[in-house]
Backbone as JSON, one array per atom type, in Angstrom:
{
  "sequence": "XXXXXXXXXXXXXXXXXXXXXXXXXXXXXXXXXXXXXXXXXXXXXXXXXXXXXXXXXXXXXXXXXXXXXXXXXXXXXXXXXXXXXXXXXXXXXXXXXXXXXXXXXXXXXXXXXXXXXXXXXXXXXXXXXXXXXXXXXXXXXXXXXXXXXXXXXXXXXXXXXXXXXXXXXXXXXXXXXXXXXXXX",
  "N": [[0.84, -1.18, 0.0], [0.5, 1.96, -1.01], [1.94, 4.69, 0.95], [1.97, 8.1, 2.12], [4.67, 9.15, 3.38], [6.46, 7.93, 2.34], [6.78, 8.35, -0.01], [6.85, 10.84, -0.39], [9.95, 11.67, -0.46], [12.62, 13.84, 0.91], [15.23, 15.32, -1.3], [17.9, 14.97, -1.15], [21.15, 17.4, -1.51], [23.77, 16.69, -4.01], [26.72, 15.4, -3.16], [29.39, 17.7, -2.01], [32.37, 18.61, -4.15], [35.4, 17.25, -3.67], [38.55, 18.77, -3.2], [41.71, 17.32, -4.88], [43.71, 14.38, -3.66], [46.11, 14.91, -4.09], [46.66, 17.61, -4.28], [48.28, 20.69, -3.0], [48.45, 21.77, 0.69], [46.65, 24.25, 1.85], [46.09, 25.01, -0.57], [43.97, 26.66, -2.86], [40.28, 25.3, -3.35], [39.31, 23.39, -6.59], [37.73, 25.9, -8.79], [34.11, 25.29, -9.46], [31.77, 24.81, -12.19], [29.41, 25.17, -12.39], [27.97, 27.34, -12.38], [28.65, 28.76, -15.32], [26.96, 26.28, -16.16], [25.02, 27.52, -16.06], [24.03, 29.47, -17.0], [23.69, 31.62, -19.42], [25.41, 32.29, -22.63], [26.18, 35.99, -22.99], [26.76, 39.17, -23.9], [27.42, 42.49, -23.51], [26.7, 45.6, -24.71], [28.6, 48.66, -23.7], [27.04, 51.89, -22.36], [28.56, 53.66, -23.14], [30.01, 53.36, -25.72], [30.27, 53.24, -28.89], [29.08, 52.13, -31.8], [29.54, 52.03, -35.56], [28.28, 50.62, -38.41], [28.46, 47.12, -39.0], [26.89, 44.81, -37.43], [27.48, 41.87, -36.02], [26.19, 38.57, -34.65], [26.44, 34.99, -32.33], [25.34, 34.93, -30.15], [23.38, 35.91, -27.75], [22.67, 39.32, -27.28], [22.71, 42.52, -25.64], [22.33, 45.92, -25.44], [23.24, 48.97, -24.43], [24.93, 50.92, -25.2], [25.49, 53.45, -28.78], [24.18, 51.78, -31.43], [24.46, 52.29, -35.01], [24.07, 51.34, -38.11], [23.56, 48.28, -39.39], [22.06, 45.41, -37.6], [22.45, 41.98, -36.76], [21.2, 39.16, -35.19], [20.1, 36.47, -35.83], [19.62, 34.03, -34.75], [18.9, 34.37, -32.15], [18.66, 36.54, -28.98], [18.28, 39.75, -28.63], [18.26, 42.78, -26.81], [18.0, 45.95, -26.4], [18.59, 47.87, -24.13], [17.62, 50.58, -21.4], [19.63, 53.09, -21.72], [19.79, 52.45, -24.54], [20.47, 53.47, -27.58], [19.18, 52.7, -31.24], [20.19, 53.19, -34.02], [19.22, 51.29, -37.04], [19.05, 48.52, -39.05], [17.33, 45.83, -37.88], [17.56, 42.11, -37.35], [16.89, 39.68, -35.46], [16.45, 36.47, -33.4], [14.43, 37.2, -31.06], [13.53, 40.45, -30.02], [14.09, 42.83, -27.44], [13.2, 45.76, -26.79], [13.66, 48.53, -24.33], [14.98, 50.77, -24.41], [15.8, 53.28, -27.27], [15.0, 52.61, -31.05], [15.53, 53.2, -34.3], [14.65, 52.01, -37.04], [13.48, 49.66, -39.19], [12.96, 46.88, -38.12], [13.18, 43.04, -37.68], [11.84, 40.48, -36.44], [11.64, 36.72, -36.06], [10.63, 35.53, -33.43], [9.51, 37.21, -31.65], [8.75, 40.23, -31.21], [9.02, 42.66, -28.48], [8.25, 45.72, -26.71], [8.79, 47.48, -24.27], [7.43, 49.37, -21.93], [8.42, 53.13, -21.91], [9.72, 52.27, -23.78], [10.85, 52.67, -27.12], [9.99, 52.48, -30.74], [10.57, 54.09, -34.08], [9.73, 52.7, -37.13], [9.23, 50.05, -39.72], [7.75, 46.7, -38.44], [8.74, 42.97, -38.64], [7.43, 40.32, -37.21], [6.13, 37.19, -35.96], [5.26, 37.78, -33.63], [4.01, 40.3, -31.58], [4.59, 42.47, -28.77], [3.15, 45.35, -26.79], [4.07, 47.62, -25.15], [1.86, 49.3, -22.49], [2.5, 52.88, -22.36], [4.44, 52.66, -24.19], [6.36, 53.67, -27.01], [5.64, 53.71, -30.51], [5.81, 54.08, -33.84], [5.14, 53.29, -37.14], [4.57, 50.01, -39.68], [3.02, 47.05, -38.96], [3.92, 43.85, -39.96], [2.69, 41.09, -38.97], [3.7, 37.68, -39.55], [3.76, 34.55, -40.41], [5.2, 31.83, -39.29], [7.39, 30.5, -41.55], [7.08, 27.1, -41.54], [4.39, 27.02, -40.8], [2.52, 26.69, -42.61], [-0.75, 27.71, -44.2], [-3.81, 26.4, -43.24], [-4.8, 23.48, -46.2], [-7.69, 23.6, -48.62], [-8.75, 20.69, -50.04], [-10.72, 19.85, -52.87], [-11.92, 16.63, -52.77], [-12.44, 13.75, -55.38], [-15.52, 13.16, -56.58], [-16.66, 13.88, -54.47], [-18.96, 16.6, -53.55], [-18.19, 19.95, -53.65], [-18.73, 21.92, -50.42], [-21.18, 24.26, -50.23], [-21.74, 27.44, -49.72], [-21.88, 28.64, -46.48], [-24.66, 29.3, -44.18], [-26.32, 31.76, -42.12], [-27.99, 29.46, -39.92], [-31.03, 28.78, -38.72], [-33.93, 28.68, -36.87], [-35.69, 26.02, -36.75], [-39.35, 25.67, -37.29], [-42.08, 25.25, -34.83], [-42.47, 22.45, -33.77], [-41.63, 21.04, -36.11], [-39.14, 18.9, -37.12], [-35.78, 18.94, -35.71], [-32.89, 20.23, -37.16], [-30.87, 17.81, -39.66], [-32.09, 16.02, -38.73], [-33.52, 12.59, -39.58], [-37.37, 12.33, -40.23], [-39.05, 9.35, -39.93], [-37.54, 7.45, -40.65]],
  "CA": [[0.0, 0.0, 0.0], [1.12, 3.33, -1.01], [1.97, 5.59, 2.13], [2.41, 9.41, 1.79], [5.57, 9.7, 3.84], [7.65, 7.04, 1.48], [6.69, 8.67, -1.48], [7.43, 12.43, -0.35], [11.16, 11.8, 0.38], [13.26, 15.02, 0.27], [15.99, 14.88, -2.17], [19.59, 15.14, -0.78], [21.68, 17.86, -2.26], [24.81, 16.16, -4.1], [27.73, 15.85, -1.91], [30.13, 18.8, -2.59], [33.23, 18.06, -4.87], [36.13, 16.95, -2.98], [39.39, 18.49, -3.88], [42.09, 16.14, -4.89], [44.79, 14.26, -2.65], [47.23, 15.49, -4.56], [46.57, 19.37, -4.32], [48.94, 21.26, -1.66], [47.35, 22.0, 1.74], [46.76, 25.21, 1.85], [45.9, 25.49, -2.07], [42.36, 26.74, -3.32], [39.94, 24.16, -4.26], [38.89, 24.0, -7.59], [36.05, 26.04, -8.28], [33.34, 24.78, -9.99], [31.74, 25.32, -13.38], [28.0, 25.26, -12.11], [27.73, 29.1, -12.53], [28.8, 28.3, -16.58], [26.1, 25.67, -17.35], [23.58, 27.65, -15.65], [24.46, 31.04, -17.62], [23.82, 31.78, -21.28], [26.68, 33.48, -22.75], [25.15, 37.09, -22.53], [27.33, 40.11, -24.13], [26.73, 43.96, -23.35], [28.01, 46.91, -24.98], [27.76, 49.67, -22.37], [26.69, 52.75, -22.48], [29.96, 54.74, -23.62], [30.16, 52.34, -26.8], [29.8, 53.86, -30.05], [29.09, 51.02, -33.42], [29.01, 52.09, -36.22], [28.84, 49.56, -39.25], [27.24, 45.59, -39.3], [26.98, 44.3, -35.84], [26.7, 40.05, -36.34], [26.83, 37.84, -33.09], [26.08, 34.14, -32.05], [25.02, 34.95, -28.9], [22.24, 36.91, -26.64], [23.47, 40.89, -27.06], [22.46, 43.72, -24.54], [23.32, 46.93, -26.33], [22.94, 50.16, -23.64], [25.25, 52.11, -25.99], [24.72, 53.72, -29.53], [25.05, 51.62, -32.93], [24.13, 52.79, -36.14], [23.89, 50.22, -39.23], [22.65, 46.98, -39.02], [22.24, 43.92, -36.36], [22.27, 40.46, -37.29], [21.67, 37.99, -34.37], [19.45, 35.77, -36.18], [19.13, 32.7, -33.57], [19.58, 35.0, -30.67], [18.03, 37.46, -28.31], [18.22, 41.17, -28.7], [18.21, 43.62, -25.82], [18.3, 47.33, -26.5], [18.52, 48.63, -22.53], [16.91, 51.71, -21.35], [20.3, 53.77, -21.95], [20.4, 52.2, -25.89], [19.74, 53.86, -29.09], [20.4, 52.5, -32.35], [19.65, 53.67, -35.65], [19.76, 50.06, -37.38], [18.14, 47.53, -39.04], [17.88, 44.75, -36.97], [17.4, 41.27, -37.71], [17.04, 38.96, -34.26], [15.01, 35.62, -32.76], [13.51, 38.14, -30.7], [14.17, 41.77, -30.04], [13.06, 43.3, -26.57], [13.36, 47.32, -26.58], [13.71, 49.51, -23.45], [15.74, 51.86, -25.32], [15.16, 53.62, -28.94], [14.95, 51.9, -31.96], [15.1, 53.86, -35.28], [14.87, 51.35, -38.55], [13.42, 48.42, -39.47], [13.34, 45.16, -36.71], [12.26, 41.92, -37.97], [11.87, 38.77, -35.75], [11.25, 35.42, -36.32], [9.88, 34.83, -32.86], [8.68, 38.16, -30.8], [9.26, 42.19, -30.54], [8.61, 43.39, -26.93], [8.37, 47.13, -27.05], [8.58, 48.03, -22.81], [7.39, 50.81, -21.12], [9.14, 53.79, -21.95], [11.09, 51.67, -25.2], [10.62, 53.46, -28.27], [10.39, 51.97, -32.21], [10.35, 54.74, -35.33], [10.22, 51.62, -38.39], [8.59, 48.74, -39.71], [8.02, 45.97, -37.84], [8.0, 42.38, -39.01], [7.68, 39.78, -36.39], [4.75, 36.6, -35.77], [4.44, 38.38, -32.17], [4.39, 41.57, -30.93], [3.38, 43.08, -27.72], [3.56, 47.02, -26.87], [3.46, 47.94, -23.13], [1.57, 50.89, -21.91], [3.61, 54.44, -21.94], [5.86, 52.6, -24.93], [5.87, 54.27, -28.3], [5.88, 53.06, -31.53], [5.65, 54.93, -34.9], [5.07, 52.23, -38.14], [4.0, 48.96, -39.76], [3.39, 45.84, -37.9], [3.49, 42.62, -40.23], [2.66, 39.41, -38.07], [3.61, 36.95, -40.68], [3.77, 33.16, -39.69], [6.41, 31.01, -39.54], [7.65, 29.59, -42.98], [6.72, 26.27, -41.56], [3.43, 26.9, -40.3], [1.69, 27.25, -43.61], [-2.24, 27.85, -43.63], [-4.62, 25.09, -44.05], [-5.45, 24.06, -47.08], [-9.14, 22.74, -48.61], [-9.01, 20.16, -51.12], [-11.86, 18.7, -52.8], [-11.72, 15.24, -52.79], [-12.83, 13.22, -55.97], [-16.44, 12.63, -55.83], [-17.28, 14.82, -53.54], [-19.41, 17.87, -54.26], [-17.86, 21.38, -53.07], [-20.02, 22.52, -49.93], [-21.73, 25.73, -50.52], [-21.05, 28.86, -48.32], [-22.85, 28.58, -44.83], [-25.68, 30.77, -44.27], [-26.96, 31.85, -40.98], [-28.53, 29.05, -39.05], [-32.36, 29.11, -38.84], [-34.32, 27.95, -35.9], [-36.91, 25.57, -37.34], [-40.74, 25.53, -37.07], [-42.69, 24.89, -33.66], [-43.26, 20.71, -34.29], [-40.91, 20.75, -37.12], [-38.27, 18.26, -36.59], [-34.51, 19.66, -36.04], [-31.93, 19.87, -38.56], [-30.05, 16.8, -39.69], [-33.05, 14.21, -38.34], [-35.21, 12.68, -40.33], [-38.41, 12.11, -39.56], [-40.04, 8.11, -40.4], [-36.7, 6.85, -41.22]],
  "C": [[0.89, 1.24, 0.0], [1.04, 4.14, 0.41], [2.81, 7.37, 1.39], [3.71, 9.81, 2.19], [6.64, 9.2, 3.19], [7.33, 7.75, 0.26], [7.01, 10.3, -1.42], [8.99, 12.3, 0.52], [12.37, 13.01, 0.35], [14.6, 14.51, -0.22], [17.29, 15.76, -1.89], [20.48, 15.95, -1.92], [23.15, 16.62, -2.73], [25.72, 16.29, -3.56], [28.93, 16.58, -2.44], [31.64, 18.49, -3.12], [34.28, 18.45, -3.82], [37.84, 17.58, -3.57], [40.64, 17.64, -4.01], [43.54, 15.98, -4.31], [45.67, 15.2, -3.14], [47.28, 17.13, -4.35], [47.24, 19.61, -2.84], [48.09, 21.71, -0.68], [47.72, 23.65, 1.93], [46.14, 26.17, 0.26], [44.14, 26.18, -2.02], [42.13, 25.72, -3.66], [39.91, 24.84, -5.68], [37.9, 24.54, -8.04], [35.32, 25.4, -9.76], [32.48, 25.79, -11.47], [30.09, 25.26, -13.89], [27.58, 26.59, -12.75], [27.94, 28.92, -14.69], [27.65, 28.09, -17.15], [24.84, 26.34, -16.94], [23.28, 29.11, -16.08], [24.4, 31.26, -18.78], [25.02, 32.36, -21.48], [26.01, 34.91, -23.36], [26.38, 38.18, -23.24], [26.53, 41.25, -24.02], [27.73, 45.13, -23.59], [27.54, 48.1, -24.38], [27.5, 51.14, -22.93], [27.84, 54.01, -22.91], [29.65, 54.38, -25.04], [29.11, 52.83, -27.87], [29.89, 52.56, -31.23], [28.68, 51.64, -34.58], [29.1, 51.3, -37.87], [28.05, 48.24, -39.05], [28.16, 45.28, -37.8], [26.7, 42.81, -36.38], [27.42, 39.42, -34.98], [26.26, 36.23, -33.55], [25.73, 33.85, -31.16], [24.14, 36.02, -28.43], [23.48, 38.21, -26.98], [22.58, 41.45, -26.15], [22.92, 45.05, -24.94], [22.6, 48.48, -25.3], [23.7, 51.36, -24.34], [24.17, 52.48, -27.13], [25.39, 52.58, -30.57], [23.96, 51.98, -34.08], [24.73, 51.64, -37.28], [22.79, 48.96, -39.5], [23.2, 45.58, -38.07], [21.67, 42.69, -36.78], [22.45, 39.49, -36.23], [20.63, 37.3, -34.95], [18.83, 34.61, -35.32], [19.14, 33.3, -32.5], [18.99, 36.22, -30.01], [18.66, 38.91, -28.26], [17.73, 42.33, -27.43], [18.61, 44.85, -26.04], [17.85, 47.97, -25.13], [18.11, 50.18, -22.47], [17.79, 52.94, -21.82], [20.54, 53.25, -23.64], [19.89, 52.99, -26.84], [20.3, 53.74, -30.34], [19.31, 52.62, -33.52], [20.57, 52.65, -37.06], [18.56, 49.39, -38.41], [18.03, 46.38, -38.61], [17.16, 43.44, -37.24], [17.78, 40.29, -36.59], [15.85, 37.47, -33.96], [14.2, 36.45, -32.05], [14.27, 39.42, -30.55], [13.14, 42.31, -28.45], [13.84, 44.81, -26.19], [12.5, 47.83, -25.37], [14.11, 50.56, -23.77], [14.66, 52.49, -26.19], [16.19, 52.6, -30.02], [14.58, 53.02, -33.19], [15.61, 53.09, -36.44], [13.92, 50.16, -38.17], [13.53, 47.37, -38.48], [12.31, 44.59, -37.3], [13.18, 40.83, -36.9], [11.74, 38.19, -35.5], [10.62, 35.07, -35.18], [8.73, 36.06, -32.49], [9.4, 39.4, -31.15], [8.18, 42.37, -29.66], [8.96, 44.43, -26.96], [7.87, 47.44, -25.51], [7.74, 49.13, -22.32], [8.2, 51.45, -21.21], [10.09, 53.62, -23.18], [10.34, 52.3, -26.05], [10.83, 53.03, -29.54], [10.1, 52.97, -33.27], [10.58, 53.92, -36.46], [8.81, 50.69, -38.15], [9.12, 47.55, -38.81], [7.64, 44.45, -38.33], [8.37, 40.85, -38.36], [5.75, 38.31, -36.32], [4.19, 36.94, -34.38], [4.85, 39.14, -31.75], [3.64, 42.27, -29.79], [4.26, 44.4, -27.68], [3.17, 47.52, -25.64], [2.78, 49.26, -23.1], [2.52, 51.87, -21.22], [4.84, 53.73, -22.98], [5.25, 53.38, -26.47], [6.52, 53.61, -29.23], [5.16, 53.91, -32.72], [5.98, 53.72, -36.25], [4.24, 51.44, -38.21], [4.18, 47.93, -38.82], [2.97, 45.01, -39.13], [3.26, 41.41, -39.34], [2.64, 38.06, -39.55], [3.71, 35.24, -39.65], [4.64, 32.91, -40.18], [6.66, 30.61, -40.98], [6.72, 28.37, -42.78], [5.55, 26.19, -41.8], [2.55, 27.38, -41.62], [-0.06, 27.32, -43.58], [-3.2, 26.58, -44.3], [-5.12, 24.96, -45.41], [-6.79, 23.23, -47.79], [-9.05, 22.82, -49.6], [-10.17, 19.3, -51.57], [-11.14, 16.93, -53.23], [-12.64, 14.52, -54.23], [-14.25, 12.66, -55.75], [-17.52, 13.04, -55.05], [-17.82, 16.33, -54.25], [-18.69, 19.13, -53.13], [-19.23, 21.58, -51.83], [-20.37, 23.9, -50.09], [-21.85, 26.5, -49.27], [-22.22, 28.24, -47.28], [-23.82, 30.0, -45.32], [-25.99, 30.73, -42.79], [-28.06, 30.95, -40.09], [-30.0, 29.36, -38.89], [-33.16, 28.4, -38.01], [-35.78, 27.01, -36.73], [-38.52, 25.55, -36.46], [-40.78, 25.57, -36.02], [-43.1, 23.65, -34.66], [-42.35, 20.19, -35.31], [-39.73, 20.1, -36.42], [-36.88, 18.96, -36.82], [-34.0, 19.15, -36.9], [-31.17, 18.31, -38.64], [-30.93, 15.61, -39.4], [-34.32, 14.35, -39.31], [-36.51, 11.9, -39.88], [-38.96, 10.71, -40.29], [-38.72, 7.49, -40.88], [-36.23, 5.72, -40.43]]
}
């Protein structure tokens, strides 16, 4: 028989890495590389930091300075910080503006436009949200994925085309409902 107290057993942290005989007494251990796998690799160009020219990464950016051209993180997250402003066209998996934004941002997943973040351009993204007190000046395309193409309706051999719908029609008092037939 199941019991509640064998089945809620708390789960023992792992026992903390040992460092090894060999290391002098007195040495540092070694430290550990927890902090690593539990960390994206994250870059930020600060707020001094002038670009001007093609920005291309492989990794999450954070951009609190200015750049001017264009940004190419294609697989990768986009952060324009409240101190950023870049006069770009930017091309990201997502893009999330606190900053200003003056050009063009397309991205394949989301644009998040903050409170207080600012976009002057087209925008062409399958999701976009726009916080209250953010501004935005342009188009919004929401296009869908490549993949995700739209259903499509084939007739089938045989089959007759159905004809448009029409508005539903409550039948008679006594009259039997739709679809039943009556003596069959």
């Amino acid at each position: 028989m199941w019991k509640r107290d064998e089945a809620v057993k708390p789960v023992s942290p792992p026992p903390a890495a040992q460092p090894p005989a060999s290391a002098p007494v007195g040495a540092p251990a070694p430290r550990s590389d927890v902090r690593t796998h539990m960390e994206k690799d994250i870059v930020n160009i600060g707020k001094s930091v002038v670009i001007k020219g093609e920005l291309n990464g492989s990794e999450d950016l954070t951009i609190e300075g200015h750049v001017e051209g264009t940004i190419q993180l294609r697989d990768h997250v986009l952060t324009i910080g409240p101190n950023g402003k870049i006069k770009a066209q930017v091309f990201a998996k997502a893009v999330i503006v606190l900053g200003e934004v003056t050009g063009n941002v397309t991205a394949s997943e989301k644009v998040d436009i903050r409170d207080n973040g600012s976009v002057d351009g087209d925008i062409v993204s399958p999701r976009v949200a726009i916080a209250e007190g953010a501004h935005f000046r342009g188009s919004v395309d929401m296009q869908r994925k490549a993949g995700a193409a739209q259903p499509k309706v084939e007739a089938k051999p045989g089959v007759a085309a159905a004809a448009p719908q029409q508005q539903p029609q409550m039948p008679a008092p006594g009259a039997p409902a739709a679809g039943h037939r009556v003596g069959a």
